[in-house]
C-alpha positions as CSV (number, residue, x, y, z in Angstrom):
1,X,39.8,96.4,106.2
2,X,42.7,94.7,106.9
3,X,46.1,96.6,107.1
4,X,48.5,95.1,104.3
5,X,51.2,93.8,105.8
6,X,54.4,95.6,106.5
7,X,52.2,99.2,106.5
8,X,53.3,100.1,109.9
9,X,56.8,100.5,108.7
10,X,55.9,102.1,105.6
11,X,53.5,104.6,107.3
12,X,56.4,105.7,109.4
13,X,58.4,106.3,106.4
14,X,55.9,108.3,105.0
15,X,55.5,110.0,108.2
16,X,59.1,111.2,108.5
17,X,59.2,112.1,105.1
18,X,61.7,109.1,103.4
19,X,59.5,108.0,100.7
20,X,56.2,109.0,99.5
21,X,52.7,107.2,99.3
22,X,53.5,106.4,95.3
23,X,56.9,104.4,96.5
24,X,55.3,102.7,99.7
25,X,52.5,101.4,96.9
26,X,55.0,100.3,94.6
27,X,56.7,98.6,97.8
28,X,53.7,96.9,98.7
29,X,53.0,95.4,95.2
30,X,56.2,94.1,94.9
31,X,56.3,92.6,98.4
32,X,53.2,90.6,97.1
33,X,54.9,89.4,94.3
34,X,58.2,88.5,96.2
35,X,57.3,87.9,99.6
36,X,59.9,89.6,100.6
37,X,60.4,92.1,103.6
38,X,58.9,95.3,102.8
39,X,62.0,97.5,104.4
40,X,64.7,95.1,101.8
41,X,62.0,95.8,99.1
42,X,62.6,99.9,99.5
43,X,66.6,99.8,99.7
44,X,66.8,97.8,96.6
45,X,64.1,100.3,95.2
46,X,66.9,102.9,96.4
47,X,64.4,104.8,97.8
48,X,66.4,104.9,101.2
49,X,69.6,103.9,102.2
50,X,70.6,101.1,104.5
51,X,70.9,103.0,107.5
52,X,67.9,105.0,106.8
53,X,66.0,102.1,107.2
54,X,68.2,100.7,110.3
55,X,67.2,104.0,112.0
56,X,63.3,103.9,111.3
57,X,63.0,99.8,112.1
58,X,65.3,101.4,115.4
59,X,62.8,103.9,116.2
60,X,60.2,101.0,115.7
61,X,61.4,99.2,118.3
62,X,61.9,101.7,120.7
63,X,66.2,101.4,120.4
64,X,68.6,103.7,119.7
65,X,70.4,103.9,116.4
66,X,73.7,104.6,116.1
67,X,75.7,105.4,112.9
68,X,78.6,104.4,113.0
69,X,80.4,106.5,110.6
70,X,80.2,109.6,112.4
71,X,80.1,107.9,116.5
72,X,83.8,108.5,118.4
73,X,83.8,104.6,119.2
74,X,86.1,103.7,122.1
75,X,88.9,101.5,121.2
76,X,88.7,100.4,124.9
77,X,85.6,99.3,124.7
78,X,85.8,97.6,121.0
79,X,88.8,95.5,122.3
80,X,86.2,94.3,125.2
81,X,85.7,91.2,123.6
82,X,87.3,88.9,120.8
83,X,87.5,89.4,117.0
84,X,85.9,86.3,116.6
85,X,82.6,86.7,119.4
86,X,82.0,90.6,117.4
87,X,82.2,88.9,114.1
88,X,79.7,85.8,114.9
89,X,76.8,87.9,116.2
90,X,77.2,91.1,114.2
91,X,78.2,93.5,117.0
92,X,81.0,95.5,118.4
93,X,80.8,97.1,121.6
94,X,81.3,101.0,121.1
95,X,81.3,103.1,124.6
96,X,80.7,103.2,128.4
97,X,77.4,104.8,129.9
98,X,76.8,104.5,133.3
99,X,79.2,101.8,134.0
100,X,77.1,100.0,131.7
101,X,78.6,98.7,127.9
102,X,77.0,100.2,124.8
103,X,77.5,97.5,122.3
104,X,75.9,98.1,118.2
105,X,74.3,95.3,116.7
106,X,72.8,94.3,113.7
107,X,69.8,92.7,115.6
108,X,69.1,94.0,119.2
109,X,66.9,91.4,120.0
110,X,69.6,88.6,120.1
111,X,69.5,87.4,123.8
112,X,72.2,84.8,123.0
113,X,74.6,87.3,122.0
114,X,73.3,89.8,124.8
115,X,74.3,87.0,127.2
116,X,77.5,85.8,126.0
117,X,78.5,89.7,125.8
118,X,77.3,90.2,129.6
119,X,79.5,86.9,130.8
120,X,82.5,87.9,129.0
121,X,82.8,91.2,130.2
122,X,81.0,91.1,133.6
123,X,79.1,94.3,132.9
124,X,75.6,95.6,132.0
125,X,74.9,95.7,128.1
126,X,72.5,98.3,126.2
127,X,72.3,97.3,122.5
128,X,72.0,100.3,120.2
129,X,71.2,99.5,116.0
130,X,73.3,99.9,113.2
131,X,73.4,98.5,110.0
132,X,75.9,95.3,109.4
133,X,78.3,96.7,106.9
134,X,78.7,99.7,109.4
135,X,79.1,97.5,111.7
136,X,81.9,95.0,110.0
137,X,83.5,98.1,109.1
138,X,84.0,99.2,112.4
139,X,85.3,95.3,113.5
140,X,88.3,96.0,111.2
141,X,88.4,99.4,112.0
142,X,89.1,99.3,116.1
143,X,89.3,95.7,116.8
144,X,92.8,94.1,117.0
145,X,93.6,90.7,116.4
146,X,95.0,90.2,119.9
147,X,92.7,89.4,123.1
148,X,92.9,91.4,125.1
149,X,94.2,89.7,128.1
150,X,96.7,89.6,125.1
151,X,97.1,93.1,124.3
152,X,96.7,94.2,128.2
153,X,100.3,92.0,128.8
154,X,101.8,93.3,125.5
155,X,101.6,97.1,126.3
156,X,104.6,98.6,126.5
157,X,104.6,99.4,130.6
158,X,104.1,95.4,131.0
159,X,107.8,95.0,128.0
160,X,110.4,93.9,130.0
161,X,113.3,93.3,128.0
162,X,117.1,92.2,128.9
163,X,119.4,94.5,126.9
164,X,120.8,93.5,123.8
165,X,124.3,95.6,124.3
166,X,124.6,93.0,127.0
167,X,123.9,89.4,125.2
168,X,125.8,87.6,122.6
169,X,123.9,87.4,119.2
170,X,123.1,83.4,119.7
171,X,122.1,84.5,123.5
172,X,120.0,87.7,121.3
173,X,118.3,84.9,119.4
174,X,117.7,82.6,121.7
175,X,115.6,85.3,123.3
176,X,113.5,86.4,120.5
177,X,113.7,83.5,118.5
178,X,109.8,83.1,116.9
179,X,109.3,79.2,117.8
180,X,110.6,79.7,121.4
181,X,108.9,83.1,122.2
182,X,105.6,83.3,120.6
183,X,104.3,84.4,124.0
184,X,107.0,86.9,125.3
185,X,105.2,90.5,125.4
186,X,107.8,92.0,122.8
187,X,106.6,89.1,120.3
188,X,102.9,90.2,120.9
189,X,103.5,94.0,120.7
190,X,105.4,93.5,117.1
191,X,102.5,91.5,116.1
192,X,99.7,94.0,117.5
193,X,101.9,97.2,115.6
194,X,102.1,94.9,112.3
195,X,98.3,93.8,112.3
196,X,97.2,97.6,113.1
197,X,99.6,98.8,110.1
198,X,98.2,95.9,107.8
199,X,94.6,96.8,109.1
200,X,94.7,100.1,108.8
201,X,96.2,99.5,104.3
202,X,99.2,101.0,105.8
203,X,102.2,101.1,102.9
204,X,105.3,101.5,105.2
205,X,106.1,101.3,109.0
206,X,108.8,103.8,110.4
207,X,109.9,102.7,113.9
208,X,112.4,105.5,114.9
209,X,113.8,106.1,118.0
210,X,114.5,109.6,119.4
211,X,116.4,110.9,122.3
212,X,113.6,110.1,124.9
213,X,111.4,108.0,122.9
214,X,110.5,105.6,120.2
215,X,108.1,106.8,117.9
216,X,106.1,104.8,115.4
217,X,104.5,106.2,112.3
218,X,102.2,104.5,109.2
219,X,102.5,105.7,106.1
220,X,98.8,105.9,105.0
221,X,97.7,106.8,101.6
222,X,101.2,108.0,100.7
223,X,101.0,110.2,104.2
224,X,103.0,109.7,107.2
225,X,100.9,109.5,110.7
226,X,102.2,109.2,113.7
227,X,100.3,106.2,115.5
228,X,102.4,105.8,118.9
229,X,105.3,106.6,120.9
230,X,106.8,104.3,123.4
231,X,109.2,104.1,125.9
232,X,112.6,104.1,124.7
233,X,113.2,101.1,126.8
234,X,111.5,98.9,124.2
235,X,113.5,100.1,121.1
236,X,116.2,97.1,121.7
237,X,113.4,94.2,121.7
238,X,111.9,95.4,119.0
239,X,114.4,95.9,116.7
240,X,116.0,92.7,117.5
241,X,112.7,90.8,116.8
242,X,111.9,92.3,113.5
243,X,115.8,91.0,112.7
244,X,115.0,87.8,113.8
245,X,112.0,87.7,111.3
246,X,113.9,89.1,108.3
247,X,117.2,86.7,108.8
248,X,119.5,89.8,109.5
249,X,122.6,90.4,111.6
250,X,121.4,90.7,114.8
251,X,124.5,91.9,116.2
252,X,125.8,94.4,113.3
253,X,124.2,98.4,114.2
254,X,127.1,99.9,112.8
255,X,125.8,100.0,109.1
256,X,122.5,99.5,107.3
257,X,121.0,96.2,106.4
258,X,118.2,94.5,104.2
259,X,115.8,91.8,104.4
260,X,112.1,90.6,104.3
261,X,110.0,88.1,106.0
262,X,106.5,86.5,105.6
263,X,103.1,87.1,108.0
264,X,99.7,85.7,107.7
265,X,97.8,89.1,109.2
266,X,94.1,88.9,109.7
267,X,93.5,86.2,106.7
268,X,95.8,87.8,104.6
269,X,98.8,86.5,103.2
270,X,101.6,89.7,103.5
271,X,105.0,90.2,102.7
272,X,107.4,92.8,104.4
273,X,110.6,93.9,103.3
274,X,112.5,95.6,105.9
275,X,115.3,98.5,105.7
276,X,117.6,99.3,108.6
277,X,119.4,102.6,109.2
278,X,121.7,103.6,111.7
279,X,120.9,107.3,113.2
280,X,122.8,109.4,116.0
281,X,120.0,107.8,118.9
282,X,119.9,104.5,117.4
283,X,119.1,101.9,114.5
284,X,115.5,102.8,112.6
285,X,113.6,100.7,110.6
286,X,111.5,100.8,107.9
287,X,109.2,97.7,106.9
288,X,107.6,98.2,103.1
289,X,104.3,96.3,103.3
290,X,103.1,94.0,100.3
291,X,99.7,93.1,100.3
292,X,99.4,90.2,97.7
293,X,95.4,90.7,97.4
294,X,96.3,94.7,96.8
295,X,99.2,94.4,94.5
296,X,97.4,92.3,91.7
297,X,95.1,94.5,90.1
298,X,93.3,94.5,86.2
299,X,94.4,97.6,84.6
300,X,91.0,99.2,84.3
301,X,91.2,99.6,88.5
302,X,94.8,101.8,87.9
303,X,92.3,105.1,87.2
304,X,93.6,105.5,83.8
305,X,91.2,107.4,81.7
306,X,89.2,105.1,78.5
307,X,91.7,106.6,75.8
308,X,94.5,106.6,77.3
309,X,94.4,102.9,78.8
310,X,93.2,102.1,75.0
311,X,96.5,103.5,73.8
312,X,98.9,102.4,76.8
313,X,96.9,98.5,75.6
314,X,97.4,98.8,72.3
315,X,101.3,99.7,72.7
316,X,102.5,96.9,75.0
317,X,100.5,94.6,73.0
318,X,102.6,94.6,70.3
319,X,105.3,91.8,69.1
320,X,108.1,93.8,69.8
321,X,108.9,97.8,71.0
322,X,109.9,99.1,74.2
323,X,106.8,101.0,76.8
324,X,108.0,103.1,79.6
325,X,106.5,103.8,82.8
326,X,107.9,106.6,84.4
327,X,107.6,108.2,88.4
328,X,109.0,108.7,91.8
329,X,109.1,105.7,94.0
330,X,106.2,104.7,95.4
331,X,104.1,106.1,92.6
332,X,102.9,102.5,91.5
333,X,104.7,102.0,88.5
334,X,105.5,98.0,89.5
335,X,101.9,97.7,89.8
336,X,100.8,99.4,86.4
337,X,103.4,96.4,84.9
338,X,102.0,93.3,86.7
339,X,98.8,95.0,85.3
340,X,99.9,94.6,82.4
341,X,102.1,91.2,82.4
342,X,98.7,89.6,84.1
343,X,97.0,90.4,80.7
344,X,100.0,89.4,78.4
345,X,100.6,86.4,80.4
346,X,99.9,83.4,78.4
347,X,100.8,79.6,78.0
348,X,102.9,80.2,74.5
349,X,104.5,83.1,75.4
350,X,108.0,83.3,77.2
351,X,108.0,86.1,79.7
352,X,110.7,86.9,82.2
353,X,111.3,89.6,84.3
354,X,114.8,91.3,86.2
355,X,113.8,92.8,89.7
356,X,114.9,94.5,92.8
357,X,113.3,92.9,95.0
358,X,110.7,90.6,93.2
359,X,107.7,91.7,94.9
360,X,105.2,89.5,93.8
361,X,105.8,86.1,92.3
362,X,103.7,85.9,89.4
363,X,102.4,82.2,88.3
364,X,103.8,81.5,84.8
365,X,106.6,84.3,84.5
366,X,110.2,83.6,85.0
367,X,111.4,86.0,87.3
368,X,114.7,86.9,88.7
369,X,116.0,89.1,91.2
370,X,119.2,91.2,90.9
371,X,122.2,90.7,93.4
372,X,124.9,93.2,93.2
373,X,126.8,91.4,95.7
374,X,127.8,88.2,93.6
375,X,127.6,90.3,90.7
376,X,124.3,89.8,89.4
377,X,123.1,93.6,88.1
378,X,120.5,94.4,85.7
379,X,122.3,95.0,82.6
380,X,124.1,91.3,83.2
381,X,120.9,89.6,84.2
382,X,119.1,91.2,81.0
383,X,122.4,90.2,78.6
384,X,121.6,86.2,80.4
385,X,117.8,86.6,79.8
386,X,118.2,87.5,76.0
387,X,120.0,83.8,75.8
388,X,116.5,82.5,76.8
389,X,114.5,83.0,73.8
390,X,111.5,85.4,75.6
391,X,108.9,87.0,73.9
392,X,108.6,89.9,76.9
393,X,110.6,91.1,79.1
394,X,110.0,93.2,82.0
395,X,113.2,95.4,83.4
396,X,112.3,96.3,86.9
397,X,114.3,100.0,86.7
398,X,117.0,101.4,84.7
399,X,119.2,102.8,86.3
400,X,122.4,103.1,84.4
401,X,123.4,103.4,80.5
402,X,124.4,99.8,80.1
403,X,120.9,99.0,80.9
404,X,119.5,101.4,79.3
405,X,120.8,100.3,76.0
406,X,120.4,96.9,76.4
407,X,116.7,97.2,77.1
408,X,116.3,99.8,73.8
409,X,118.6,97.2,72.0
410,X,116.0,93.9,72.8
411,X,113.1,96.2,72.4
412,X,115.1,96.9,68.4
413,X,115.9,93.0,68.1
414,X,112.2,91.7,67.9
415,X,111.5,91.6,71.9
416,X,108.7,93.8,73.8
417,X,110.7,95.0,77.0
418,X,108.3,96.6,79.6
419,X,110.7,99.2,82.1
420,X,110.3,101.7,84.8
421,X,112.3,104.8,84.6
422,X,112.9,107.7,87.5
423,X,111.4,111.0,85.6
424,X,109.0,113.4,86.3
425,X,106.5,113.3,83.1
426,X,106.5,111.4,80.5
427,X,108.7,113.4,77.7
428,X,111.5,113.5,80.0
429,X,111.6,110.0,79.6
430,X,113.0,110.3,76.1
431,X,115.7,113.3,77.0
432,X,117.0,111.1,80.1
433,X,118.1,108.4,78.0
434,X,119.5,110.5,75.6
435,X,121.6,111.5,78.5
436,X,122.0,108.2,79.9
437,X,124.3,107.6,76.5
438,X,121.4,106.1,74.5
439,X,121.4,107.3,70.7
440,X,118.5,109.3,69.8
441,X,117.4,107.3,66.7
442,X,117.5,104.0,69.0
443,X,115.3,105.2,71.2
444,X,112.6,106.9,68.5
445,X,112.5,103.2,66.6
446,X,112.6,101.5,69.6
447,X,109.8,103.3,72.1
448,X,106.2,102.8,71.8
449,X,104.8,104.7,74.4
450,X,105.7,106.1,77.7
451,X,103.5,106.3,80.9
452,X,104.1,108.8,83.4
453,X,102.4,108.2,86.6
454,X,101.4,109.9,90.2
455,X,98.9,108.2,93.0
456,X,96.5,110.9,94.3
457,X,94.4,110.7,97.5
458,X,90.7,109.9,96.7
459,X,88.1,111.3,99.1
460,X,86.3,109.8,101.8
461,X,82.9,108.5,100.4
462,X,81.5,109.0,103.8
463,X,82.5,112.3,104.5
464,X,83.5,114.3,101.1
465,X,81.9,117.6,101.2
466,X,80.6,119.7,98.7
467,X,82.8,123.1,97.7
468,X,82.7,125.8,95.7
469,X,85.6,127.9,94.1
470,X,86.0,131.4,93.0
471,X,86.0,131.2,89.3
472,X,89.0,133.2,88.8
473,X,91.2,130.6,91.3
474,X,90.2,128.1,89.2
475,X,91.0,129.7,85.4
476,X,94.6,130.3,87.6
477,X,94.8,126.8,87.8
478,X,94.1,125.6,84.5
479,X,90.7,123.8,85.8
480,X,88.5,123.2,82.2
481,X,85.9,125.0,81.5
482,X,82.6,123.5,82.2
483,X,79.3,123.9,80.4
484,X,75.9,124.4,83.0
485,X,75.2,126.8,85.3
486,X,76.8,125.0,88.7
487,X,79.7,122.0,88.6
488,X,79.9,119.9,91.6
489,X,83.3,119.4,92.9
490,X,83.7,117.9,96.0
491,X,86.7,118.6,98.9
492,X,87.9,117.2,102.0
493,X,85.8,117.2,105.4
494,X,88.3,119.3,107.7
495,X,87.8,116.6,110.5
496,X,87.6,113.6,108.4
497,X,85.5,110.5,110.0
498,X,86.6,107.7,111.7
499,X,86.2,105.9,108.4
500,X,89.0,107.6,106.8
501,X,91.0,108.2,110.1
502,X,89.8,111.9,110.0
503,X,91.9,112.6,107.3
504,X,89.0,113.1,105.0
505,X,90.6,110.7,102.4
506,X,90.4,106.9,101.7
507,X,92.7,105.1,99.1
508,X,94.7,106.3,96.1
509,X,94.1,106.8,92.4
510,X,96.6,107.0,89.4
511,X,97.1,110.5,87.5
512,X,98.4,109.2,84.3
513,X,100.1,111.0,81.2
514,X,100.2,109.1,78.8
515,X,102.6,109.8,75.4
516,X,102.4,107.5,72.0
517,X,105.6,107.5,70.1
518,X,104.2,108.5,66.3
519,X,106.9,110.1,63.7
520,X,106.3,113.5,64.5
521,X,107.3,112.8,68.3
522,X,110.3,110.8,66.6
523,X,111.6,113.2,64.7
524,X,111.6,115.6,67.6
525,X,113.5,112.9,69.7
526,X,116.0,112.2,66.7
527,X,117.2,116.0,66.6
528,X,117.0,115.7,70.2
529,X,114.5,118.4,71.4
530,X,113.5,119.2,74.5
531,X,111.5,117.6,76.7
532,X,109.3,120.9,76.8
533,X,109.3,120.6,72.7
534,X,108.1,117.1,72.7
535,X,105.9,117.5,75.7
536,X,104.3,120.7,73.7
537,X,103.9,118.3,70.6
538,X,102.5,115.4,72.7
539,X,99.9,117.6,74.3
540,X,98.5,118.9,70.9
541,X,98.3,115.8,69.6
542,X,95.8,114.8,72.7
543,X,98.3,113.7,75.7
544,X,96.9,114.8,79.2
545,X,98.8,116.1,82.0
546,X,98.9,114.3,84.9
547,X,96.9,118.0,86.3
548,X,94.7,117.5,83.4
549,X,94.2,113.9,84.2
550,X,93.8,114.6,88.1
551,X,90.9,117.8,87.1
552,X,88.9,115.2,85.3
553,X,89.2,112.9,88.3
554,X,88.3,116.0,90.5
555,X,84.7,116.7,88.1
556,X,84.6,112.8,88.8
557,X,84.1,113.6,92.5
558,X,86.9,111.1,93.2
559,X,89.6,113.3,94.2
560,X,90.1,117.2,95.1
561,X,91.7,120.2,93.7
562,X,93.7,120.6,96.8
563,X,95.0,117.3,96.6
564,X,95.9,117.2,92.7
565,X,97.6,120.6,93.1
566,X,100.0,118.8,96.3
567,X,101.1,115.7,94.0
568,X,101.6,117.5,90.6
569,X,103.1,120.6,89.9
């Protein structure tokens, strides 16, 4: 009797133990029906996993699989070839054995690719398997978007540099100037720093210097990391570059300046605003990355819980009111409003917005930027925009009285004013604009809701690892009470992977308190109560905490105690 076809595979599945005889059947039917192969047939059955299978079709023909998740690839030998040669065939070169290149690929048996690898690197090539998301993954994971003849003249021992303390500021930019220098090492080594930070979903870029070096650190998932020092011999060329993108005063160190620049980076379209700072060893600089395809999101992606995105809806939806978000900087709050202009934004309705800086130019929404140097703050700005006949309006921060009651005031006059505000929960919203000069019985009539918001770590898919807490640790800590026998909660990895740049975590979620204005909350506010009164009220009336919020999260396996407990009191 003839084998069915694709059995050899599925016998050594059932050999090792993957799947059992009932699945491989089930396979094989289907692969009748479908034609299709019998190995795509059992991953979509979910009866292995992608790499399970990459290992047993590995093991079939006699290669080695690698995963790549958990391998310490080389960046040495990644950056062997091109971007654009590892993307075409599906491979990426991942160590050195033997003076020969180990290179993972999707399909081993490519001689094409084996070839091309061989001529462009001059040296032996063993192929190894891994699965092609792995794979891609690890592309934009290790591989730079230099050559590396490319990066090899942009290291820093190749940076020659003539001093800046010893050139006039049009000899300065003659130097660095982008259209004349696009091949000078100094240009190549800003761009390799910027593409790693933008490739690695960095948020900010401190380059410092220090007494006997520069150091350069990423901010990662609202964590610095320190990526690289250099020699301080390169500080000068650096800095004067980055000044020559963001149109600053190249020859002013004496006090700090502002400005922001444009970069296509890997595909993407990414705007940097940049922050100088003069210290005792020389000027730092920060650049604050905006990713355009990041920044835009639907407000179901923010984390915020069904109820409470129901309520936070509901309240800006409204003709007229006021809704507060609320948090430190960096906490997200611009992007919870484009959130929610993106689903007010309309053809018959007037929206315009008062920022500092405008960080993303939204399609359909007057927008205006503040300048406090011809005079152009928020509260004037906001006085000129109620001239304009909008529906909404969006205050980018208040930050003092003036605003503060002009944006209560519009929210009163039939307007629906969206504003951020620097507190640390939601009912202290209410109490610091009482202080800011704001009468209490404004603010009650005018606020709908406020939302109070953190940005938590989430774990590393990859890696996350099951934990389990003492019982009394966790009543402590306020963590509810769950019914079964055994709750899974999830923490950390200690090493991380090389997915998550061994810190165990990958990406950020919101923790969100959310508080709805009703009359009990505005009496409280009118006979101006604490914000431990109203918070007291808000919380029997249903508000979460943003430690309540982040627990539920935790059961959620998104995030972990230990990292809820570092971002909320």
């Amino acid at each position: 009797m003839e084998k069915p076809k694709g059995s050899k595979l599925g016998q050594l599945l059932v050999k090792n133990k993957m799947i059992t005889e009932e699945q491989l059947e089930d396979a094989l039917e289907e692969q009748g029906r479908s034609g299709k192969a019998l190995g795509r047939i059992l991953v979509e059955m979910g009866a292995i996993s992608e790499g399970q299978l990459t290992a047993v079709v590995a093991e079939q023909i006699g290669t080695e699989y690698v995963d790549l998740g958990s391998y310490p690839v080389d960046p040495a030998a990644a950056n062997m070839i091109d971007k654009a040669v590892a993307t075409r065939y599906t491979m990426i070169p991942v160590d050195f054995r033997d003076g020969k290149l180990i290179v993972a690929m999707a399909d081993p048996t490519n001689v094409f690719a084996l070839d091309d690898l061989h001529a462009v690197t001059g040296m032996d090539v063993i192929a190894v398997v891994s699965t092609p998301v792995d794979i891609k993954k690890a592309i934009d994971l290790y591989m730079n978007s230099l050559s590396p003849v490319d990066q090899e003249q942009a290291a820093e021992e190749e940076i020659v540099l003539p001093d800046p303390e010893e050139l006039l500021p049009e000899e300065i930019e003659e130097e660095f100037r982008e259209e004349e220098a696009e091949d000078a090492p100094i240009v190549r080594y800003v761009n390799l720093v910027l593409a790693e930070a933008v490739r690695d979903n960095a948020s900010d870029v401190h380059i410092e210097p220090r007494e006997k070096d520069l150091r350069i650190r990423f901010r990662v998932d609202g964590v610095l990391h320190e990526v690289r020092k250099s020699s301080k011999r390169v500080h000068p060329g650096i800095i004067s570059r980055i000044k020559i993108l963001s149109n600053m005063n190249i020859a002013e160190r004496r006090v700090p300046q502002d400005g922001r620049f444009n970069m296509t980076v890997g595909g993407k379209n990414v705007d940097f605003r940049v922050a100088s700072l003069p210290t005792v060893h020389g000027e730092k600089i920060v650049l604050r990355i905006l990713d355009r395809s990041t920044l835009l999101m639907n407000l179901e992606d923010l984390g915020m819980e069904p109820e409470p995105l129901e309520q936070f809806k509901k309240a800006f939806k409204k003709p007229y009111g006021a809704v507060i978000v609320t948090g430190p900087t960096g906490s997200g709050k611009t992007t919870t409003l484009y959130a929610a202009l993106a689903e007010l934004n309309r053809r018959e309705v007037n929206i315009i917005t008062v920022e500092d800086p405008v960080e993303y130019q939204l399609k359909g929404v007057n927008q205006v930027q503040v300048n406090t140097k011809v005079g152009l703050t928020f509260a004037r700005t906001l006085r000129s925009i109620l001239r304009c006949d909008p529906d909404i309006v969006m205050v980018g921060e208040i930050r003092d009285p003036e605003s503060a009651k002009m944006a209560i005031e519009s929210a009163l006059t039939g307007h629906m004013v969206l504003c951020t505000l620097h507190t640390n929960d939601a009912p202290s919203a209410m109490t610091r604009m009482i202080e800011m000069g704001v009468e209490p019985f404004l603010i009650a009539s005018a606020v709908d809701a406020v939302v109070s918001q953190r940005l938590a770590r989430k774990l590393c898919r990859r890696c996350r690892q099951e934990a389990e807490y003492d019982v009394k640790y966790l009543k402590k800590i306020g963590f509810p009470e769950v019914e079964g026998d055994k709750i899974k909660i999830y923490r950390a990895k200690p090493d991380g992977c090389v997915f998550c740049g061994r810190t165990g975590y990958r990406g950020r979620v919101g923790l969100f308190e959310v508080l709805m204005v009703d009359e009990d909350i505005e009496k409280l506010v009118v006979n101006m109560a604490t914000a431990h009164e109203i918070g007291r009220l808000a919380r029997q009336k249903g508000m979460k905490t943003h430690r309540e919020d982040g627990f539920i999260k935790v059961l959620r396996g998104i995030t972990s105690i230990e990292e809820v407990l570092r971002v909320v009191m």
